[in-house]
N, C-alpha and C positions, 0 to 999 in steps of 0.2 A: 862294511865298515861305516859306523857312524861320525859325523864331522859335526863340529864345534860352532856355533854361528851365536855373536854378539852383538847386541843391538844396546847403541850408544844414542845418548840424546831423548829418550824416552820420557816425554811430559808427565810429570804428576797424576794428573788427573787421568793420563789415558791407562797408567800404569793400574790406578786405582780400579778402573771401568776394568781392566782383565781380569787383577786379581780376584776382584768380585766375581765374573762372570764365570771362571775357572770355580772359585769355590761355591758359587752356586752347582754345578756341574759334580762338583764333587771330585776333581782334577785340580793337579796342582797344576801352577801358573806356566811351567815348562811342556808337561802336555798338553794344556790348553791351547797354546802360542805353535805349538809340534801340529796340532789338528788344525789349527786358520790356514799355516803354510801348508799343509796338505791340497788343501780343501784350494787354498789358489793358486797349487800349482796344476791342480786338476780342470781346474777352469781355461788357465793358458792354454794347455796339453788342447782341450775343448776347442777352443777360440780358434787354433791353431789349426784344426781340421776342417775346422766349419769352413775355415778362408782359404784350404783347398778346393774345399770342397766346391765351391763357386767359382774358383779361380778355375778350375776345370770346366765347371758346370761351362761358365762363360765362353771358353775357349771351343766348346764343340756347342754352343746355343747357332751358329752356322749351320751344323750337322743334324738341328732339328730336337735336341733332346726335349723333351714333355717336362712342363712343371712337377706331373707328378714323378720320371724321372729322377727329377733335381731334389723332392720333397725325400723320397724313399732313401737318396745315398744322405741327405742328411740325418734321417731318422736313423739310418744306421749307423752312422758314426757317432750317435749319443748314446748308443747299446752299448758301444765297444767301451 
């Protein structure tokens, strides 16, 4: 199910900076604006593992984990 999301208070000039960017792209303004919030909610989603990822790391750096340990489970969580 797709959901509705309005965005009030939109400045002039930043309106104008998407529209263009959108029809440079050759998208209209609504998929354009559809792919940003993709694209930062994938980054959150990212952000969000990374600072497990370490919040763990940290937690067993006690138990000796190897930087390259720490290296590899981040690399893998940028695969996924």
């Amino acid at each position: 199910m797709s959901r509705v999301i309005q965005i009030r208070g939109v400045p002039d000039d930043l309106h104008e900076a998407l529209r263009e960017a959108a029809e440079a792209r050759g998208q209209s303004l609504t998929k354009f604006a559809l792919a940003a919030l993709e694209q930062a909610a994938r980054r959150h989603r990212s952000v969000q593992h990374n600072a497990e990822v370490i919040r763990r790391a940290q937690a067993e750096i006690a138990s000796g984990v190897s930087r390259e340990e720490i290296l590899a489970a981040l690399h893998e969580g940028r695969r996924e």
